[in-house]
C-alpha positions in Angstrom: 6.1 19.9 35.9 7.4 19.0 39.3 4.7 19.2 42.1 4.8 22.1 44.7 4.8 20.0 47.5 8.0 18.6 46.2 10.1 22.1 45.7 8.5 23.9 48.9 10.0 20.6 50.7 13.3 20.9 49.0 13.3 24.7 49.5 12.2 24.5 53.1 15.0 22.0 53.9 17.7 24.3 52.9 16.2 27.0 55.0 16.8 24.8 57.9 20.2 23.7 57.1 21.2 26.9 56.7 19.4 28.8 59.2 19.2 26.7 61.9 23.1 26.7 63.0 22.6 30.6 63.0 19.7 30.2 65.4 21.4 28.2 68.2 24.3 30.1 68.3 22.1 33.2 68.6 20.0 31.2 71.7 23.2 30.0 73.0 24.5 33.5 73.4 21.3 34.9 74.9 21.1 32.1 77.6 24.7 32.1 78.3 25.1 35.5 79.0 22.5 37.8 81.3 24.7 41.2 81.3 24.7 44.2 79.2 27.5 43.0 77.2 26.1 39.6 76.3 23.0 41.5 75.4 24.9 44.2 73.2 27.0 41.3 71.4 23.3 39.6 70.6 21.9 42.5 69.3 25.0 43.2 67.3 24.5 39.7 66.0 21.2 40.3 63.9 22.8 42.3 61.2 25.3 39.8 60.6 22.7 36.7 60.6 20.8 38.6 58.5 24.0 39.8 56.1 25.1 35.9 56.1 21.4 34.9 55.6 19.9 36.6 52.7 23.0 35.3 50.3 22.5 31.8 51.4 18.6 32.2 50.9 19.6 33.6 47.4 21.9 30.5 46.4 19.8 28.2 48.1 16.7 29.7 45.6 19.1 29.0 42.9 20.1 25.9 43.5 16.5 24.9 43.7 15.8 26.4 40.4 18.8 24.0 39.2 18.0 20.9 40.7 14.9 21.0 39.5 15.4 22.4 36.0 18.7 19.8 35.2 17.1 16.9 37.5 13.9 16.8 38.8 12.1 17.7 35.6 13.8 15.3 33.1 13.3 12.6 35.8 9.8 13.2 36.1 9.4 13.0 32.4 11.5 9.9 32.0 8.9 8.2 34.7 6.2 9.0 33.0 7.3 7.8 29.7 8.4 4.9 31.8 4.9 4.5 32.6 3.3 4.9 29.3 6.0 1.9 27.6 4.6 -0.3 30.6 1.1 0.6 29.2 2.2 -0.5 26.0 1.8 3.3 24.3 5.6 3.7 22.9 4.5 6.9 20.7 5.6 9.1 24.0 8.6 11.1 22.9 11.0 12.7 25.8 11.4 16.3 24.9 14.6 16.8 27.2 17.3 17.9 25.5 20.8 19.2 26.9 24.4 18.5 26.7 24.6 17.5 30.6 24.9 13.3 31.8 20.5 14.0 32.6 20.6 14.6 29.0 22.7 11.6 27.4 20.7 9.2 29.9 17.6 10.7 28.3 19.3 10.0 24.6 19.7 6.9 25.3 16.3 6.5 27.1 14.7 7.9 23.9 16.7 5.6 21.9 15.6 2.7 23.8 12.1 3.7 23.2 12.4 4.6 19.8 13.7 0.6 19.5 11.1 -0.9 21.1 8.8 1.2 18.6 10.2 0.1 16.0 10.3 -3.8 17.1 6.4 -3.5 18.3 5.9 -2.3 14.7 7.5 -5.2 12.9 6.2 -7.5 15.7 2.5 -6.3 15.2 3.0 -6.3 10.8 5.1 -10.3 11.2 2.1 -10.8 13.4 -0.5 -9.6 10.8 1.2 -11.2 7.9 1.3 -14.6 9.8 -2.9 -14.6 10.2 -3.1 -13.4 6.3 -0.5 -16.8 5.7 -3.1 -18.9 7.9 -5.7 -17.8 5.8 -4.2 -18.0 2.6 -3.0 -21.4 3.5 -6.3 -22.4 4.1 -7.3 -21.6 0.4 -4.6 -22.4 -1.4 -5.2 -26.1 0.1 -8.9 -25.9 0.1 -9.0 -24.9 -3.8 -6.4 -27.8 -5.0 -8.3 -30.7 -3.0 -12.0 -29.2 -4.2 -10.8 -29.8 -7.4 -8.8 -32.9 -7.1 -12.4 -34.4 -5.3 -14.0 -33.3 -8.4 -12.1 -35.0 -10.6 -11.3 -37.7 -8.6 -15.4 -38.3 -8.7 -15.7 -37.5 -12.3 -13.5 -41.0 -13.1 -15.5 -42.2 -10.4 -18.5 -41.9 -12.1 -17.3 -42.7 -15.6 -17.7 -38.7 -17.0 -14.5 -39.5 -18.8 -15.2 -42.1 -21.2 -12.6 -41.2 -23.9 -9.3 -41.6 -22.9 -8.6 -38.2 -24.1 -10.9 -36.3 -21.7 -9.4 -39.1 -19.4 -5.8 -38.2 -19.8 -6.7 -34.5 -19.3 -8.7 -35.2 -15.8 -5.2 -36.9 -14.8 -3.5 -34.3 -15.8 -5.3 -32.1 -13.7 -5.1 -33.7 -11.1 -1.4 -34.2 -11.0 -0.9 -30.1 -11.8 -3.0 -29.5 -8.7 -1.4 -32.6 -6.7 2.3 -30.5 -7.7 0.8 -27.3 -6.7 0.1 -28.8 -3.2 3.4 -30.6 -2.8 5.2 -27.2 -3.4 3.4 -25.6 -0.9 3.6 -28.1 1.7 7.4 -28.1 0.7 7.4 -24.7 1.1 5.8 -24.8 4.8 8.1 -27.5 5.6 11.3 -25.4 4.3 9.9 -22.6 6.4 9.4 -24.1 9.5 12.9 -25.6 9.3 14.1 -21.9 9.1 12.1 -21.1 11.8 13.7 -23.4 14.4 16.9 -23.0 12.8 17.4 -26.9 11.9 17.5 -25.9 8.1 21.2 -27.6 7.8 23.8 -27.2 5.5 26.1 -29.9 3.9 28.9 -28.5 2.6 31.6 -29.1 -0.4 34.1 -27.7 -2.6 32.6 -28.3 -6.2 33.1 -27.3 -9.5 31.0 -23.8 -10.9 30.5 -25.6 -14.1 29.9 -29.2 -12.8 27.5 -28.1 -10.2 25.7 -25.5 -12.6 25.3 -28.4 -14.8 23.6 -31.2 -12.4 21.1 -28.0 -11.2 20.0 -27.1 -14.3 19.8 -30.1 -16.7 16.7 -31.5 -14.6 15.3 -28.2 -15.8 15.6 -28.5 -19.4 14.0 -31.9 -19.3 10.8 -30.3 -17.8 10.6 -27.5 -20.1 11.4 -29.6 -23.3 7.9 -29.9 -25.2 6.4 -27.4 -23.0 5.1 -23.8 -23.9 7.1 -22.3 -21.6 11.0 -21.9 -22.8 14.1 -21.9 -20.9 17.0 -21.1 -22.2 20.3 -21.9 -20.4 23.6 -19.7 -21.5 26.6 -22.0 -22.0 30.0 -22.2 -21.5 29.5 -22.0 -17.1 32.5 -20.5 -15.8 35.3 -22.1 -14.2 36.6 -22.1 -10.3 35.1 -23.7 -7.2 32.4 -22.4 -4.8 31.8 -24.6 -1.5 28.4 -25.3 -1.6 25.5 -27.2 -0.4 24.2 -28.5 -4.1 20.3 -29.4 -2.5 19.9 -26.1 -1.2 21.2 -24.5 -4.2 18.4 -26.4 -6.3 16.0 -26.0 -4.3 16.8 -21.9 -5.0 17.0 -22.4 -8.5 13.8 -24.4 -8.5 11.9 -21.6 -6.4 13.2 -18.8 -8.7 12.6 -20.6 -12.4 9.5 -22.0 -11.0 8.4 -18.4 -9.9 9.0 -16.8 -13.2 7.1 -19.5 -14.9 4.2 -19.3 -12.9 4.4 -15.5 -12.9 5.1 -15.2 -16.7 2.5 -17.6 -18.1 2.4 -20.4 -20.5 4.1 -18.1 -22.7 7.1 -18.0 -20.3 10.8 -17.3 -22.0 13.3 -17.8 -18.6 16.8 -17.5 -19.2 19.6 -18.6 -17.0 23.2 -17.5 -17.1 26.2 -17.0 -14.7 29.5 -15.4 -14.8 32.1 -14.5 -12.9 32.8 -11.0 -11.1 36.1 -10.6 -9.4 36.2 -13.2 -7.0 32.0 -14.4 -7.5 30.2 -16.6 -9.2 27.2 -14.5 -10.4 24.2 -16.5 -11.1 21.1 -14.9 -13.1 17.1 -16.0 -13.7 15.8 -13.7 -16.1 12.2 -13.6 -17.6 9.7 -11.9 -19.7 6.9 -11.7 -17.4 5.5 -7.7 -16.4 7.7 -5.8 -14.6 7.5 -6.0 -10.6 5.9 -2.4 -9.4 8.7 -0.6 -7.8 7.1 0.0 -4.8 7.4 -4.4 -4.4 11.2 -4.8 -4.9 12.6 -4.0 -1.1 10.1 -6.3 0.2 10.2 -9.2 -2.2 12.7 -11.5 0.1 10.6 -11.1 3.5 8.6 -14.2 4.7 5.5 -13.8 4.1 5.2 -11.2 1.7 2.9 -11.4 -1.5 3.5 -8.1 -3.4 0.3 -8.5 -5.7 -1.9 -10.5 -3.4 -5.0 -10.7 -5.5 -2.8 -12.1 -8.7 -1.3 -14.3 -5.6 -4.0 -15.9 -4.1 -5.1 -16.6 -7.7 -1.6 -18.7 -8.3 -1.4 -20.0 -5.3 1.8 -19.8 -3.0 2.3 -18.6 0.5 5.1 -16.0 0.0 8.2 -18.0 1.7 9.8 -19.2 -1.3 11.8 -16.2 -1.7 12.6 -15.7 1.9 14.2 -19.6 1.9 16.2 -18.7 -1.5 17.1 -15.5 0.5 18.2 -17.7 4.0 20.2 -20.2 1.7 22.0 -17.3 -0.2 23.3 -15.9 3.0 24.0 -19.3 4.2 26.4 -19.7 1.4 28.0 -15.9 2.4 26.2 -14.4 -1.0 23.8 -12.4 -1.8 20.2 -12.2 -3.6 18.4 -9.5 -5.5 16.3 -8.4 -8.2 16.1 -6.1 -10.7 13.4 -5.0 -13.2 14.4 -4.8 -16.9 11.9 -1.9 -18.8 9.8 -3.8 -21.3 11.5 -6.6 -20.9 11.0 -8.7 -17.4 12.4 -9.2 -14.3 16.1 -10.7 -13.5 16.5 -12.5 -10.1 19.8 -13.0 -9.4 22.5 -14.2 -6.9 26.6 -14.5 -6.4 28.3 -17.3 -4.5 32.3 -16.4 -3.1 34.8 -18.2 -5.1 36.9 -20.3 -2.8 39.7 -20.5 -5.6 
């Protein structure tokens, strides 16, 4: 509310303005004239200041009322949620409401709050999930180089005397040596993103030709393996304008996630198609379902949906959000889908330049 001082001021001045005119004149009559008409004309004179008065004290009440209603009020409000967004407390809604300019200005006051909620929000979560990355980060290197000391030692030492319990100790040491390289890769990808010197080189290639050079690599790694991939053939025909490393390094982050997701009995499927004027590109597996509730947030840096499966797999949840960057890049899109009982299907689409 507005302090009394302030409308006995404002309430007071008008009385002045208005009555003071009235007032001189009167004087001015009564000095200027001594005789008995002077005197009658004076007295004759109250009425009508009085008449003129009281209507002016009326108006000038409700003008008061006004001012401070439609202006005072919602100014005062707006300073002191002024004041508490300077204290950093943004949860200070302004209750003013009216179809008057005081109460647009107050609209778009409220909106500007309700923005700088918002951002303080996402600022504070980027800022939590950033310290949970630094600390993940830390185990997910600690774990790796633990063991690869162990093992490391354990040749050392001459624990492995048979070359098969040798050839396994190498072999765990390389899967933990990968597991570190793709992180660090990872970090490095990110941190390109982050300064916005992750570059894109350009060209008009062939859907089937460039499908081809991404994923034969990846049948060589699975043949032999556990884990299957299966790659649907013919590709479609017509030409994207692409940047082929960035587009492996996507399909790498997504066939690579379902493999480590799925487990050594992994089945990943890749297909592509055309839709009007796209190249639709699919990575299906059969590993569980992604909880619903994980879906919207998949693609944001940082995020882990199931943290304690996770930390046990390693990763620092920015693959997706590089895939996601390079996808846009490209002027496409990303997504995922759950298929009941089945698996999960990430999936993308490129524009067709022809």
């Amino acid at each position: 509310m507005m302090k009394p001082g302030l409308r006995f001021t404002m309430v007071a001045s008008m009385f002045i303005i208005i009555l003071l005119p009235l007032l001189l004149i009167s004087v001015a009559l009564g000095t200027g004239n001594n005789n008995a008409r002077a005197d009658e004309a004076y007295n004759g004179m109250i009425p009508v200041i009085i008449m003129v008065s009281l209507p002016l004290i009326c108006c000038t009440i409700w003008m008061t009322r006004i001012i401070t209603r439609k202006i005072l009020l919602p100014l005062r409000e707006l300073t002191l949620v002024a004041e508490q967004i300077v204290q950093g407390n943004m949860d200070c809604p302004i209750t003013y409401r009216a179809n008057d300019e005081m109460g647009r200005f107050s609209a778009v006051f409220e909106l500007m709050r309700t923005r700088l909620l918002e951002s303080k929000v996402n600022q504070d979560a980027y800022e939590q999930a950033r310290n949970e990355l630094i600390a993940s980060i830390s185990h997910d290197l600690r774990t790796p180089l633990s063991s690869i000391r162990g093992y490391v030692e354990g040749l050392q030492d001459g624990v492995a005397r048979d070359t098969i319990k040798f050839e396994r100790y190498l072999s765990i040491i390389r899967d933990k040596t990968d597991k570190l390289n793709d992180l660090i890769e990872d970090l490095f990808r990110f941190s390109e993103l982050e300064s916005g010197q992750l570059q894109m080189n350009y060209g008009e290639m062939e859907c089937a030709l460039l499908l081809e050079s991404i994923v034969r690599p990846l049948e060589y790694e699975f043949a032999g393996g556990k884990a299957r991939l299966t790659v649907v053939r013919p590709f479609p025909a017509g030409m994207v304008r692409a940047d082929e490393v960035r587009l492996t390094q996507v399909f790498n982050n997504l066939v690579g996630n379902a493999t480590k997701y799925a487990g050594e009995e992994a089945h990943i499927t890749i297909a592509a198609s055309h839709t009007g004027k796209r190249l639709e590109v699919s990575v299906s597996d059969n590993g569980t379902e992604i909880a619903p509730e994980h879906l919207p947030r998949l693609f944001e840096r940082f995020y882990r949906g199931d943290k304690s499966r996770s930390s046990q797999l390693g990763g620092a949840g920015l693959g997706l959000a590089i895939c996601k960057y390079i996808i846009e890049e490209h002027g496409g899109d990303i997504g995922v889908h759950t298929l009941p009982g089945t698996g999960n299907v990430f999936y993308f689409s490129l524009p067709l330049i022809s």
